[in-house]
Legacy VTK file of the C-alpha trace (Angstrom):
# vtk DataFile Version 3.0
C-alpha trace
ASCII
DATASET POLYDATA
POINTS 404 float
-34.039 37.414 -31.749
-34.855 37.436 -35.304
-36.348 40.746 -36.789
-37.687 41.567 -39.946
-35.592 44.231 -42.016
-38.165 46.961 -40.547
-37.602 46.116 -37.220
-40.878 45.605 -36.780
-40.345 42.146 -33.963
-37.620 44.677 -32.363
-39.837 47.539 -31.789
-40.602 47.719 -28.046
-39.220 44.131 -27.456
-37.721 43.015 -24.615
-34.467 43.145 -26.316
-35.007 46.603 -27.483
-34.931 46.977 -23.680
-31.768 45.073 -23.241
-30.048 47.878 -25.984
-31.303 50.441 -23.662
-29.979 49.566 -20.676
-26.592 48.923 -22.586
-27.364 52.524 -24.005
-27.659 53.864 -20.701
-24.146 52.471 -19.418
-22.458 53.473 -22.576
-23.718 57.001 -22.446
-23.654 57.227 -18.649
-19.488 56.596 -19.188
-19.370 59.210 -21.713
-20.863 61.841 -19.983
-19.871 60.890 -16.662
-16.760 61.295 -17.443
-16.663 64.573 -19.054
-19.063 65.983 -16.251
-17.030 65.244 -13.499
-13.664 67.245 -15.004
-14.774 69.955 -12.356
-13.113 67.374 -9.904
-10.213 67.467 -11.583
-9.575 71.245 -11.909
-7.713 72.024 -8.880
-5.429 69.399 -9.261
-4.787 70.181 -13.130
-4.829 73.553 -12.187
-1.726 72.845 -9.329
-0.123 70.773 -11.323
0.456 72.633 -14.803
0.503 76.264 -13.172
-2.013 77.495 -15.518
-5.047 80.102 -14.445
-8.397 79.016 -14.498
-9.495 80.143 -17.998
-6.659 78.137 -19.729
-7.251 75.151 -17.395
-11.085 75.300 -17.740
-10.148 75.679 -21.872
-9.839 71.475 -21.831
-13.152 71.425 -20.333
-14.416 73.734 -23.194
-12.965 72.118 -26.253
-13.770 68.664 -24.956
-17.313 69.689 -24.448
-17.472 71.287 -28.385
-15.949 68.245 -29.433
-18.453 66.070 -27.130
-21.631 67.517 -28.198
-20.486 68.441 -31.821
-19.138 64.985 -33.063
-22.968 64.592 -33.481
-22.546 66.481 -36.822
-20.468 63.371 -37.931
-21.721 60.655 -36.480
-25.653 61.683 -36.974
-25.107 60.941 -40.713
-23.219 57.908 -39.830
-25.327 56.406 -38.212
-28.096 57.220 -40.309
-25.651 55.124 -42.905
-23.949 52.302 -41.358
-25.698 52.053 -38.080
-24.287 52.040 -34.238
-22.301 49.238 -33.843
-18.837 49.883 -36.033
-19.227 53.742 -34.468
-19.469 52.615 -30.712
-16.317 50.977 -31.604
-14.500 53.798 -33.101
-15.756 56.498 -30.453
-14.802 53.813 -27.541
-11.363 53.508 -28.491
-10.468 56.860 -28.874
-12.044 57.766 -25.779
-10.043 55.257 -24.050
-6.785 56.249 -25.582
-7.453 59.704 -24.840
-7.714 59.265 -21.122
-4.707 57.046 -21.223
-2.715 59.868 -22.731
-4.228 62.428 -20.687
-2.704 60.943 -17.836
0.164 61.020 -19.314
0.541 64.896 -20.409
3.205 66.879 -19.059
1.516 70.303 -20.539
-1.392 71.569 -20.895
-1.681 72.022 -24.535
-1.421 68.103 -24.641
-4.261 67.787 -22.222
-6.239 69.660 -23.803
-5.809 67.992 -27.140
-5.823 64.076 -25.950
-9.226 65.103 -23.566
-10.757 67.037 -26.057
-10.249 64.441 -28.867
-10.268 61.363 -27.312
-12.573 61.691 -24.903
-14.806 64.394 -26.050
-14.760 63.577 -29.894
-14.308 60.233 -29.395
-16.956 59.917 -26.579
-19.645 61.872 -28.271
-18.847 59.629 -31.477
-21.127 57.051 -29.947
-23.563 59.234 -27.908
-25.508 60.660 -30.670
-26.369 57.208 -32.898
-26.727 55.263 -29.363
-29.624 57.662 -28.512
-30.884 57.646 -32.046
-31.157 53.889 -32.092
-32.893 53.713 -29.288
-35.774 56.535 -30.802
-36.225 53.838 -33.759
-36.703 50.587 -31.768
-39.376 52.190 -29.984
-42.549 53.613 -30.325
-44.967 53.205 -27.436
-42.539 53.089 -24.696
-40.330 55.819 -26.346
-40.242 58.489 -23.953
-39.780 55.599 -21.200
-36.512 54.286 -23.063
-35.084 57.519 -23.955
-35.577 58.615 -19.609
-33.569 55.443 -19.257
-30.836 56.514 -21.345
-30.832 59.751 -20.132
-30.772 58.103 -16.320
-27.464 56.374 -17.374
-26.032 60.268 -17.747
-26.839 60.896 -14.419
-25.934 57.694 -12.855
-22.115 58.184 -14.380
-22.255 61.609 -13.001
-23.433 60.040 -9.826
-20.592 57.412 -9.687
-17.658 58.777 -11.501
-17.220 61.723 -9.723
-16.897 60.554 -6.157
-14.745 57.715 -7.282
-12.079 60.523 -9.070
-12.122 62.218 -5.841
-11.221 59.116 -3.911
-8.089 58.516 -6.136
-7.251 61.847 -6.512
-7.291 62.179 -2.913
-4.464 58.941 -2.665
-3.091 58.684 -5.716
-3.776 61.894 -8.057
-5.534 62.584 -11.007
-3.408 61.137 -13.130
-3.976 57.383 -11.641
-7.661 58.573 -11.675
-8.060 59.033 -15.463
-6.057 55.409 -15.935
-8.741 53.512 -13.719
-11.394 55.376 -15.518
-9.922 54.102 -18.655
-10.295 50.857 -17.600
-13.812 51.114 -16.479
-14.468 52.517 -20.063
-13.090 49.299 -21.758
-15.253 46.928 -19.519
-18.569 48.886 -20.459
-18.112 49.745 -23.778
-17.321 46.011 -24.403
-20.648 44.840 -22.631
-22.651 47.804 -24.653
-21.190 46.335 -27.946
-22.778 43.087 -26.703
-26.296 44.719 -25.485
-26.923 47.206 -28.231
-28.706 46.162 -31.515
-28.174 46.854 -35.263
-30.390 49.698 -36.395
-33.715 48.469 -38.423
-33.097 48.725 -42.084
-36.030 51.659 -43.327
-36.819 52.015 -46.495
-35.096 54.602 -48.504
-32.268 55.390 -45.641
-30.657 58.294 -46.250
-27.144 57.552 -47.877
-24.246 59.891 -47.229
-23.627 63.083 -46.362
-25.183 65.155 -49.025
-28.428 63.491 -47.905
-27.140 64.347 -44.198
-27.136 68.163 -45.774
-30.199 68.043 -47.088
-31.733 66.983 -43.742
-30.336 69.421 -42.320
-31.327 72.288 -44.204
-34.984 71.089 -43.609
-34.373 71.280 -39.879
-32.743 75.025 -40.186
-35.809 76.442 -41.984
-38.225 75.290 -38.723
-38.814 78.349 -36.167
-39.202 75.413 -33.736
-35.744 73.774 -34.223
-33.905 77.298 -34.380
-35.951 78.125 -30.670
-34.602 75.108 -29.303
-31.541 75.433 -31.116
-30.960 78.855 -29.210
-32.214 78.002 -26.074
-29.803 75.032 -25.565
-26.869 76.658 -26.153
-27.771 79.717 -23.757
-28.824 76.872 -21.047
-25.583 75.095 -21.650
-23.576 77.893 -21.361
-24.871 78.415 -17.745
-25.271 74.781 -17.243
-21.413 73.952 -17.815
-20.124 76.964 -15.662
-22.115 75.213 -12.992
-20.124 71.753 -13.585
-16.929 73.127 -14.397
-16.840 76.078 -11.180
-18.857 74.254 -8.565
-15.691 72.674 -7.087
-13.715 74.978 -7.173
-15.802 77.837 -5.865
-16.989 75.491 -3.138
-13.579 75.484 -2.024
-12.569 79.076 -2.208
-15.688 79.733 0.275
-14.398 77.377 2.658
-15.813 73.783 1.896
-13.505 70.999 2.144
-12.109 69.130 -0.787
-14.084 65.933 -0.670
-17.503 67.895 0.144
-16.888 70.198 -2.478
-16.555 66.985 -4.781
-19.618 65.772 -3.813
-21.502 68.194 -5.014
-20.780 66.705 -8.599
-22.159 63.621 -7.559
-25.373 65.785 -5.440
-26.135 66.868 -8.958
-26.012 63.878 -10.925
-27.833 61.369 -8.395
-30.377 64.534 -8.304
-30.604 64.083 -11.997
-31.470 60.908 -12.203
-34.798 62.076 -10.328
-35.241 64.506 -12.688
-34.706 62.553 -15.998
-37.444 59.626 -15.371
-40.026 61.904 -12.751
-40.243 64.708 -14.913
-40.531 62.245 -17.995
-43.418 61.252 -16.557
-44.783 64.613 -15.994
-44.228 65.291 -20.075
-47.305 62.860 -20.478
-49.544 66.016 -19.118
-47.660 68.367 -20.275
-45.770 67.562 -23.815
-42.142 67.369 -24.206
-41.889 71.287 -25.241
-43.500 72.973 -22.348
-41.630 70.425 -19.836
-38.349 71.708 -21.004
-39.792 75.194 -20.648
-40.396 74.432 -16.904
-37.019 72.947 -15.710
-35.748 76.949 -17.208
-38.317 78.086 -14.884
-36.434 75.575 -12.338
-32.791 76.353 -13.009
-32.773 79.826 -12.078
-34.035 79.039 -8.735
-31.103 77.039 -8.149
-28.694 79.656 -8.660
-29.939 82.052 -6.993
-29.392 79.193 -3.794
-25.593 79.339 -5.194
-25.481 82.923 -5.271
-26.316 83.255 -1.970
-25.082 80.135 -0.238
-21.501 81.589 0.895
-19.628 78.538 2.026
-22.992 77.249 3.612
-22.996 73.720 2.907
-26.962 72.632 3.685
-27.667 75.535 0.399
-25.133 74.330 -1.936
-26.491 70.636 -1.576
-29.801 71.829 -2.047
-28.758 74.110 -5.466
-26.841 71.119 -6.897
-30.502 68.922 -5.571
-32.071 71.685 -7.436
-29.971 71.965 -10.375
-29.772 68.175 -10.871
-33.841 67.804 -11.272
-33.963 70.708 -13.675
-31.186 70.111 -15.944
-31.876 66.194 -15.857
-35.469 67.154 -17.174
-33.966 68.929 -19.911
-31.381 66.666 -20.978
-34.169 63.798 -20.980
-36.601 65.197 -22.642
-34.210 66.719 -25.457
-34.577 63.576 -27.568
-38.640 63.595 -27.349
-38.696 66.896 -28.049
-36.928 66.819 -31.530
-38.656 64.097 -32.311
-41.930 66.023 -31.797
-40.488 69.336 -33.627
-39.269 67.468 -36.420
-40.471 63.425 -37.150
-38.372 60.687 -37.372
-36.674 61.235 -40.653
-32.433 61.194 -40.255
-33.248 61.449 -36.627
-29.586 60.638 -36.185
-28.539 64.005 -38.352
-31.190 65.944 -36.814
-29.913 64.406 -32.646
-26.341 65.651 -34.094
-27.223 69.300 -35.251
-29.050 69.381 -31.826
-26.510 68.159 -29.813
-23.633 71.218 -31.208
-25.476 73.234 -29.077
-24.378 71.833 -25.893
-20.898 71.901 -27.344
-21.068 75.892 -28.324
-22.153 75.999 -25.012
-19.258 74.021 -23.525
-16.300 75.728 -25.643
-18.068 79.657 -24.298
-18.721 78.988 -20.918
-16.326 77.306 -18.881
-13.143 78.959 -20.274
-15.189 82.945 -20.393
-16.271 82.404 -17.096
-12.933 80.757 -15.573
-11.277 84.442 -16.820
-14.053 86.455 -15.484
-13.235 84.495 -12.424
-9.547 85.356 -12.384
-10.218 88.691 -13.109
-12.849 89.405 -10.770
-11.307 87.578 -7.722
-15.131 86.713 -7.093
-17.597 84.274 -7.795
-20.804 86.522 -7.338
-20.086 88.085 -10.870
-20.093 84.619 -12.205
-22.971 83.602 -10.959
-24.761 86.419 -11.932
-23.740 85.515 -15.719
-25.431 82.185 -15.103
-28.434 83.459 -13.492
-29.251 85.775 -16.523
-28.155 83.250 -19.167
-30.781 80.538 -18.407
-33.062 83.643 -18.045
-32.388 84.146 -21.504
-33.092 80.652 -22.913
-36.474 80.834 -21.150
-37.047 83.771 -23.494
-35.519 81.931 -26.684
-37.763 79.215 -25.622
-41.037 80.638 -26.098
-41.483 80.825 -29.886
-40.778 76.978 -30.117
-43.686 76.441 -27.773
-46.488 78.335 -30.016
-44.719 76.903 -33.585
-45.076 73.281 -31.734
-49.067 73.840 -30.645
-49.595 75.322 -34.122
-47.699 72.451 -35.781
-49.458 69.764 -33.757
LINES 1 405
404 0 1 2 3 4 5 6 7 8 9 10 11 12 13 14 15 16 17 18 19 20 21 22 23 24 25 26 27 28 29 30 31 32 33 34 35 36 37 38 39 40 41 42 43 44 45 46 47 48 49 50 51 52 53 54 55 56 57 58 59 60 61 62 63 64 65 66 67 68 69 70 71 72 73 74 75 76 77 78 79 80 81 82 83 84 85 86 87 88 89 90 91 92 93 94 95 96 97 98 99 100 101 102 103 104 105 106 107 108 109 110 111 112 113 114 115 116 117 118 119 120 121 122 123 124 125 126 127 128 129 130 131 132 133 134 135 136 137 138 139 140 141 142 143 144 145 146 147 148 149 150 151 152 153 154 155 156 157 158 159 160 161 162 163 164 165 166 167 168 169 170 171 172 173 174 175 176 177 178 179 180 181 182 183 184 185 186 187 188 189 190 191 192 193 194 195 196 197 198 199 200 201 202 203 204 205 206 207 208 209 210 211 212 213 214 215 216 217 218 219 220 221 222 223 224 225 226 227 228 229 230 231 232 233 234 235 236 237 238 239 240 241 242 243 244 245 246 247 248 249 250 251 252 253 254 255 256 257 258 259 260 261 262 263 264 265 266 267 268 269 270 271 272 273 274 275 276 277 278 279 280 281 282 283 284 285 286 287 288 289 290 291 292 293 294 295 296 297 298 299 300 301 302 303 304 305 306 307 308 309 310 311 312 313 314 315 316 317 318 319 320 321 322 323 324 325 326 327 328 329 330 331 332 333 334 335 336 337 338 339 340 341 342 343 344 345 346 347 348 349 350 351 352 353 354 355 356 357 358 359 360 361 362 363 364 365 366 367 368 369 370 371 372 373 374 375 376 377 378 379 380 381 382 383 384 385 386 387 388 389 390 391 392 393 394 395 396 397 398 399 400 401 402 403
């Protein structure tokens, strides 16, 4: 389809819905991926001889590279648009599982995960996301909860299928077939996804990426949201990375325990497109301040589960709506806070959040764990974390009624 430099014949088009489905399987891989590495822990763990806090470490620098490549690639894309960066990000993420199967310590794990699949990954995740903000207007919300549906579906299928090969073949065979997955989707994404509409006056470079961003760190709003993200993903990461492997220490079988990954992620995809629809009623802001109403619910259904299978499904049911919500409304709600302007700089400053989040939790938590000899402490930490973004929460929800 031809479109006019604006992308004004793109704009809520059926091929803008093509891009966003090829979005959504893109994305879906990325975080997939990184989301199910809770699967992998035992085995990693085994294997290299390490304790849980060094082990969950390439869990913790992947996620800071994940989440944080958005400082880069926010500006890039604002620049040169999505394609030539989906290429970049896909091939390191592929080469970085290929050589993660192939590390024989852990230092080299947690340098070819971290890089290649979380840098490389989250290369592509922030200006894919971004794209898809531009190309629509009146179906917005509706494209980004597809997008954000493709997270959970990876979740959903990625982490049942590492258990299977892990199971029969280890984890090492596991991160090759992954790698091969990853080359068949990002190919057909480079196929579905769309150049960005030329705007007038883009932003060019990355002083005008620092200028943007400077505008975003004076709003109240943006530093609330800022705040509460990273508190959320704290808790929100200890869940993925620990849920395995605490399932297991309480008595639930490998593969069940496993499942609980994929219990949260095909629970997310509930969350990401019903409670999009809910954010009609109430806005974008006060929907993400009910799934941190949500989220310490389900812990409190981990804390007290004790091996008991029927309450762990129904925390990682739990956990799945509520963070899904959050995830999927993230987008909508910057958009709100701040306008369309360098929306890919703004997704990127966003996004570090989740990867501060990532690089604390998982490896703080993993020692607490080995020190402790308990998961109830743990927990605990979780419980009053998400506690605490509902609190950081609050002054972005007057600034956005007072700023319309």
């Amino acid at each position: 389809m031809n479109t006019n430099t604006d992308g004004s014949t793109l704009i809520d088009s059926p091929r803008a819905w093509v891009a966003a489905v090829g979005v959504a399987a893109a994305n879906g891989l990325g975080f997939g991926t990184v989301y199910t590495f809770g699967t992998f822990f035992d085995a990693m763990l085994d294997e290299f001889g390490s304790g849980s806090g060094p082990t969950a470490l390439i869990f913790g620098v992947t996620l800071l590279f994940f989440f944080g490549s958005g400082l880069v690639s926010g500006p890039l894309y604002d620049r040169i648009g999505p394609r030539p960066i989906l290429v970049i990000g896909g091939l390191m993420f592929v080469v970085g599982l290929v050589v993660t199967a192939r590390a024989d310590q852990l230092w080299l794990g947690v340098v070819a995960y971290g890089i290649g699949v979380g840098f490389g990954g989250g290369l592509y995740v922030v200006p894919l996301t971004a794209l898809i903000g531009v190309i629509f207007n009146r179906y917005r919300a509706m494209a980004l909860a597809v997008v954000a549906v493709g997270n959970g579906v990876g979740t959903l299928v990625l982490s049942p299928l590492a258990e299977s090969i892990i199971s029969g073949d280890g984890w090492r065979r596991a991160y090759d077939v992954i790698a091969i997955i990853g080359v068949v989707v990002i190919a057909l994404a480079l196929v579905a996804v769309v150049p960005a509409p030329v705007r007038p006056d883009p932003p060019r470079g990355f002083g005008a990426a620092i200028v943007s961003a400077r505008r975003v760190a004076r709003l109240g709003s943006f530093r609330s949201l800022f705040a509460a993200s990273v508190l959320m993903s704290i808790s929100l990461f200890i869940a993925f990375g620990f849920v395995v492997p605490f399932a297991i220490d309480a008595g639930v079988s490998r593969q069940s325990a496993s499942a609980l990954v994929g219990v949260i992620g095909f629970s997310s995809v509930f969350g990401r497109l019903g409670l999009m629809a809910v954010a009609r009623h109430l806005g974008p802001v006060r929907l993400l301040q009910l799934t941190l109403i949500l989220q310490p619910m389900a812990y409190l259904l981990w804390l007290v589960a004790d091996g008991r299978y029927p309450i762990l499904v129904a925390f990682a049911l739990l956990l799945g709506v509520s963070y899904g919500g959050f995830v999927a409304v993230i987008p909508e709600t910057v958009i709100r806070l701040v306008g369309l302007e360098g929306l890919g700089t703004t997704l990127g400053i966003g996004f570090l959040a989740f990867g501060l989040g990532g690089l604390i939790g998982p490896p703080a938590a993993g020692l607490v764990a080995d020190a402790a000899d308990s998961s109830t402490i743990t927990i605990l930490v979780v419980i009053g974390l998400v506690l605490a973004a509902l609190v950081a929460s609050i002054p972005m929800g007057r600034a956005s009624t007072v700023d319309g």
